[in-house]
N, C-alpha and C positions, 0 to 999 in steps of 0.2 A: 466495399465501395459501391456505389450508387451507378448507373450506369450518366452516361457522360452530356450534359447539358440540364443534368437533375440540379437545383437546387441545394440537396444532400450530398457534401461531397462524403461523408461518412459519420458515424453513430458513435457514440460512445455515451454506454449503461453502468448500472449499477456492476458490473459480476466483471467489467474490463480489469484489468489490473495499474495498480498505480504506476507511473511511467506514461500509459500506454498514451495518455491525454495530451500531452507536450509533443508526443511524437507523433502523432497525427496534426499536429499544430502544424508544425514543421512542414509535413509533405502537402498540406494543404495551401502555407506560405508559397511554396516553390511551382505548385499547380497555378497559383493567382498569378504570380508574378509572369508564368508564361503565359498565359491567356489573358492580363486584364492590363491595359498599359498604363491608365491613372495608378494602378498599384507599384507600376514597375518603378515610374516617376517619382512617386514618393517614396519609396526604399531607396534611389538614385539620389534624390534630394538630405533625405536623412544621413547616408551616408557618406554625403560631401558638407552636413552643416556644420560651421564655425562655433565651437565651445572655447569657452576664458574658466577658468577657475578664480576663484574669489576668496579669500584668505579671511574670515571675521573672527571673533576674538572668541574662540574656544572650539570651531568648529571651520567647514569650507564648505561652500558651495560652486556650484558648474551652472553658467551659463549656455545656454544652446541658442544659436540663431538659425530659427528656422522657419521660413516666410510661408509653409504652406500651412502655420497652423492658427493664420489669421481667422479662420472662419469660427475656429472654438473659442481663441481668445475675446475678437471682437463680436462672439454670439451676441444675439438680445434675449434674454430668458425672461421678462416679463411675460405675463398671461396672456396679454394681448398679442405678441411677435407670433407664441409657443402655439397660440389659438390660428395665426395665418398660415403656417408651414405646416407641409407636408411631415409626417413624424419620419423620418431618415432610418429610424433602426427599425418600422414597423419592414417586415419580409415583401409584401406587396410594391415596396419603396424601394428597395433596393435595385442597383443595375442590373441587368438581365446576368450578366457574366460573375457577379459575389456568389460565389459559394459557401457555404458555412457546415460546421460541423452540427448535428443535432446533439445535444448535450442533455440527459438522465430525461429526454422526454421533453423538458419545459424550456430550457435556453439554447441558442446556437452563436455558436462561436465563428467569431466573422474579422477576417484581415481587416484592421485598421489603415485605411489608404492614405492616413497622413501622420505616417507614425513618427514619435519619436526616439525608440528603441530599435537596435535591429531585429528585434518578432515584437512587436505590440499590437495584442486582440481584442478585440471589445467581444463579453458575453450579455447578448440583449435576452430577453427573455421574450418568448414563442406571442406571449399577446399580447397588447397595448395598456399598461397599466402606469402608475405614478411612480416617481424613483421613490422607494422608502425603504430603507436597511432593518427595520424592527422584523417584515412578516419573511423577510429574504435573510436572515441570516445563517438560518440553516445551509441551505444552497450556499453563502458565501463562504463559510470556512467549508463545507462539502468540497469547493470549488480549488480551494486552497491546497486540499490532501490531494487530491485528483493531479494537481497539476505538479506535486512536491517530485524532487527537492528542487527542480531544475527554475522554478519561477515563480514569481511574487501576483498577489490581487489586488489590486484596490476599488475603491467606491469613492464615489465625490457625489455630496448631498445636493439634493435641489438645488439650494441656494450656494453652494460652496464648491464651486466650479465643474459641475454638472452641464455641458453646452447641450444636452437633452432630460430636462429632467421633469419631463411629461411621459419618459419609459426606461422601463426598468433595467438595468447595464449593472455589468461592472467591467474593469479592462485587468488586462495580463501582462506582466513583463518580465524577460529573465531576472532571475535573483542576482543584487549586488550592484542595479543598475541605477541604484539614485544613494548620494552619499549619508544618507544619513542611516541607511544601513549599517554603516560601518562606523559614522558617530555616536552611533548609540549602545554601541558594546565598546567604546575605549573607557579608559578607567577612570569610576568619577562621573561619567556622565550620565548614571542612573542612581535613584533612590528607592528604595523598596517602602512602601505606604502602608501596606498590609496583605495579609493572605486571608481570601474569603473562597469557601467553597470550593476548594482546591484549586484555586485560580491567586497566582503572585501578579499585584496590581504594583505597579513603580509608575516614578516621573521624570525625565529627563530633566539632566541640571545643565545650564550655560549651553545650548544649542538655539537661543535666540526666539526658541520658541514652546507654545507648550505643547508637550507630548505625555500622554499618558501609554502608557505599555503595559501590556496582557502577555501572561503566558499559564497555560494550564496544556493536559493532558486528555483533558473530557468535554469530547463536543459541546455536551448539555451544559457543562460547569461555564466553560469560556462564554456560550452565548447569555446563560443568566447573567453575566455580570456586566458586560458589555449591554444588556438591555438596561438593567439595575444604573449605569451611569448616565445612556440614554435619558431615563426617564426622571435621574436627579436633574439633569442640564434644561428638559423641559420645565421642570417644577423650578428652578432657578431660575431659566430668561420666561417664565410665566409664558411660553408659548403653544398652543395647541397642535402646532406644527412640527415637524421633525426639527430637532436644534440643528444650528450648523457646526458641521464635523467634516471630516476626511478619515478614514480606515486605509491603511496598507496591511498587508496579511503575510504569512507562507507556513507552512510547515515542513518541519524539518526535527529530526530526532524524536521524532511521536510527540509532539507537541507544539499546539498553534502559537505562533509569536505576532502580535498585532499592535501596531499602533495608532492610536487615537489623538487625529488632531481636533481638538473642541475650537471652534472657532465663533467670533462677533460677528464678523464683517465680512461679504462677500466680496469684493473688493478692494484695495487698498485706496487712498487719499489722493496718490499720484495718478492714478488709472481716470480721476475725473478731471480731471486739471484741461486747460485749452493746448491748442496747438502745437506747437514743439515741449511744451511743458508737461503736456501729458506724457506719461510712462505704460505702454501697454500691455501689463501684466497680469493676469486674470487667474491668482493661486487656487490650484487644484491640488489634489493629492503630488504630482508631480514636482509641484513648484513647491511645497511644506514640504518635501521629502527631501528638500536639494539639490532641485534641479532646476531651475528658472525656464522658461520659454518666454524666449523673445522672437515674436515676426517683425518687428519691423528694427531694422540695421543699428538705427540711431540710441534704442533703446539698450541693446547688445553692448554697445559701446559705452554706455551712462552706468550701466549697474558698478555697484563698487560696494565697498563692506558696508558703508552708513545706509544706502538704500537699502538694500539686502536687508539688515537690521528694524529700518524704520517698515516695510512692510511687513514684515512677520509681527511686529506691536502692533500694527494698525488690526492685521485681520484676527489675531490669537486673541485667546482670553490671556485676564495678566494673571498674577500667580495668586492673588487672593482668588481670584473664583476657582480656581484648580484645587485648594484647599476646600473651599466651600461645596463643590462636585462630589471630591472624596469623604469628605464628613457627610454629605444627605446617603453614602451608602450604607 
């Protein structure tokens, strides 16, 4: 441990043992909470928010209503908003009282003050760079073993619900805590596409959305092929840009299990809509995962299976280009 008003609330390197990453999460959780009161707040808040469950035709989702996370929802990520503000995860930014963990030298891991898990951390990385999953993938499945078996990674792209995605992050959450976890291992709801380079590539069937699923055993193997789709999806929407996507991760049994949401649309249809007609739901890895966030009351109360459904069409690719992805590999 660091001595106390340091920045460092503590290190974790290559030669720590796996375990060791979560449990320092943890004491570092309960050091925030006693010294930082917007954290306290927000764990206070999350753990009093209003969840519905949602019944849709082959799978369920969970609604959460929780008003403190209007600032991620209603970000503005345009160049212009991204170019006024102050960068939030840069360390000079942060509240005097965040402390964060320094992680293998390059990232530090930092309590989420408007969580929606009871431990969710966001891992920024040490300098100000662009969020891009291609040169960070190492670090992200690194990040995954590191934190196994007790919790999950995800990433949300630039454009694909990223509320900073001017710096490079990814966030943490215990394992098991979004449903589609557990839809996508019920029977039937996977298809196996092929096996490349010791890596089983599948798709999820009747979960309303598309998911592509990785599992291999070999750093180098998983990350070739998840680049390998990457760069079919750019050559597909002809963009020179990162495609938009969402990744959830973890490992578990000596092997990385990852999902890949390919996605169109950074928003859905209803999210532009006027006045009481707009729905304020801004899909992140969280919300493709099964778990809606809703801040504002009225919207909590509107979701129902046909929304639920029509927003996952709007943002997802549909199943010909899922076809067309897996054939450019």
């Amino acid at each position: 441990m660091i001595t106390t008003g340091s920045r460092i609330f503590a290190s974790f390197n290559e030669k720590d043992g796996q375990g060791l990453l979560a449990s320092l999460c943890s004491d570092l959780l309960s050091e925030q909470k006693a010294i930082w009161p917007k954290l306290r707040e927000g764990y206070l808040a999350q753990e009093t928010a209003r969840m519905r469950e949602i019944f849709c035709p082959g799978f369920t989702l969970k609604v959460q209503w929780n008003p403190q996370r209007i600032v991620s929802s209603a970000a503005s990520v345009d160049p212009t908003s991204i170019q006024a503000r102050p960068c939030f995860l840069c360390r000079e930014n942060l509240p005097d009282v965040q402390q964060a963990i320094l992680y293998r030298e390059e990232y530090i891991v930092l309590c989420n003050p408007a969580p929606i898990f009871r431990q969710h951390y966001t891992v920024a990385h040490i300098q100000h760079r662009q969020q891009s999953i291609e040169p960070a993938l190492p670090a992200f499945l690194t990040l995954m073993q590191d934190f196994s078996p007790r919790f999950m990674v995800f990433y949300n792209g630039p454009r694909s619900g990223a509320s900073a995605p001017d710096h490079l992050h990814f966030q943490a959450a215990p394992a098991d805590a979004m449903p589609v976890e557990g839809d996508i291992h019920a029977d039937g709801k996977r298809r196996l596409l092929k096996r490349t380079e010791g890596v089983d590539l599948f798709k999820a069937v009747g979960l309303g959305r598309a998911i592509l699923v990785l599992q291999g055993a070999e750093r180098e193997c998983v990350a070739a092929v998840l680049l390998k789709i990457i760069a079919a999806m750019r050559t597909i929407f002809q963009t020179p840009d990162e495609p938009m996507l969402n990744l959830l991760g973890s490992y578990r049994e000596n092997r990385w299990h990852i999902m890949m949401f390919p996605r169109r649309r950074h928003r859905p249809s209803v999210y532009d809509l006027n006045g009481d007609a707009q729905i304020l739901i801004s899909p992140g890895s969280v919300d493709m995962g099964g778990l809606f966030i809703t801040p504002v009351e009225k919207d909590f109360q509107a979701v129902d299976a046909a929304l639920v459904q029509n927003i996952f069409q709007d943002v997802s690719v549909d199943e010909e280009m899922v076809e067309r992805i897996v054939d450019a590999l």
